[in-house]
N, C-alpha and C positions, 0 to 999 in steps of 0.2 A: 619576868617576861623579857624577853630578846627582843630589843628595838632593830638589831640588826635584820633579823627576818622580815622586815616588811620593806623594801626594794623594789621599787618602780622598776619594769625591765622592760626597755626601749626595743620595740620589735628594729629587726634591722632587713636584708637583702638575703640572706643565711636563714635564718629563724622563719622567714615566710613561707606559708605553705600556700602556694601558685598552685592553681588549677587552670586547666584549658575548657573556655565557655563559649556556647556558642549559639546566636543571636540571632534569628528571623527580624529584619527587617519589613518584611512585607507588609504594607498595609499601616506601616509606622509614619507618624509626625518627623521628620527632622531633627528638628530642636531637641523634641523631647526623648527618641534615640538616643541622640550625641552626650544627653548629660547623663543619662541612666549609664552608658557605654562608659563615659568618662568614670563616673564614681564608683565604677568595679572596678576598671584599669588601675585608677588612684587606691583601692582597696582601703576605702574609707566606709565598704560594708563587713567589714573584719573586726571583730573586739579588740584587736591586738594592731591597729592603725597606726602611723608613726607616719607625720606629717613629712620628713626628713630622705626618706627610705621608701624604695619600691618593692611593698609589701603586698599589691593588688594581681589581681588574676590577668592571663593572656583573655583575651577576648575575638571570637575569629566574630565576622558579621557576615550575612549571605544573603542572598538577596536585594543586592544595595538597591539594583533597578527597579525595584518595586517600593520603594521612599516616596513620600507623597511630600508635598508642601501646602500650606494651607495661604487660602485667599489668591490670588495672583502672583505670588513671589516667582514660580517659573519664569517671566517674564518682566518683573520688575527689578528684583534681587542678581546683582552683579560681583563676579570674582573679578579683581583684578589683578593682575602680574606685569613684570617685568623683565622683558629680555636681555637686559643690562646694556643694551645700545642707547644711542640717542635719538629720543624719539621712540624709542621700542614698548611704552605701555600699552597693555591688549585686556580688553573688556570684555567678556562671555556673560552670557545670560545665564539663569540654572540649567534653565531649556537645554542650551546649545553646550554648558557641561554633563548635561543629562544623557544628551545625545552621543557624547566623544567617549566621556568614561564617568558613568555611573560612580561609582568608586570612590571617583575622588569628593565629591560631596559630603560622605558621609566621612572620609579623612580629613578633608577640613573643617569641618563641625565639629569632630572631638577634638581634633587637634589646639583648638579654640579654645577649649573648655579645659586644659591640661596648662599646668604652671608654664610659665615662660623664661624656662632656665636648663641647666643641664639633667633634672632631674625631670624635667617635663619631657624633654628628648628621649632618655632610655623610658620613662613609660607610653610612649608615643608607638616605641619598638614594640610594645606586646598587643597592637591593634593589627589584628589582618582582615580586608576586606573583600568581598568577593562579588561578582555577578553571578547570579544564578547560583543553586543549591549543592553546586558540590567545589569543595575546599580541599586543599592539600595539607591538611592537619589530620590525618584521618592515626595517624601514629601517635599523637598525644593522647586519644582515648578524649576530646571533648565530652562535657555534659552540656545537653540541650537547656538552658534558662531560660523564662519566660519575666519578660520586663516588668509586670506587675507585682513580682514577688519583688523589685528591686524598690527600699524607701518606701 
């Protein structure tokens, strides 16, 4: 017997077969969106996972503005940023980012749930979000996934 034939093989960026998915939002939790979204991006539902390596699928999301939050967090739950002046920190409510750009809610929510390094960054790249049901991925040939099959 050849002990050489049994060889771990470390998927890599190459070797990964990406697909384009694509996520109804509507009528979704937040939270529990953002992590489902996250551990496709991460493609940590692949048998060939490689914690190292961006092996997971693009993910487009549509629908952002229909994202629900549960209990009062609209109005409790705060973004905060920095205009980089002095004095410049600025507090929004979910509400009032609700209100500006649906969007970005459900970008920083996954964005949260994604490593916090450079490899977090290029799979941050393969999220696109959208309001309302039409996307400019229509050339990638997405497949429509429903979150329940996800875990």
């Amino acid at each position: 017997m050849d002990t050489l034939s049994y060889k771990t093989i470390s998927g890599n960026k190459e070797t990964a077969d990406k697909k384009w998915l694509i996520v109804d939002a509507e009528g979704q939790k937040l939270g529990r969106l953002a992590s489902k979204v996250a551990f496709v991006i991460r493609g940590k539902h692949k048998p060939n996972f490689t914690p190292h390596a961006d092996c997971g699928d693009n993910v487009i999301v549509i629908n952002a503005e229909k994202i629900e939050l549960s209990g009062n967090k609209m109005e409790v739950k705060e973004y905060i940023r920095h205009t980089g002046y002095p004095g410049g920190q600025r507090v929004l409510t979910a509400r009032e980012v609700m209100e500006k750009h649906p969007e970005r809610l459900v970008e920083k929510a996954v964005k949260g749930m994604l490593p916090k390094n450079k490899l977090g960054n290029a799979l941050y790249r393969n999220l696109k979000v959208y309001v309302g049901s039409e996307h400019g991925q229509e050339a990638q040939k997405p497949e429509v996934i429903k979150l329940d099959s996800i875990k």
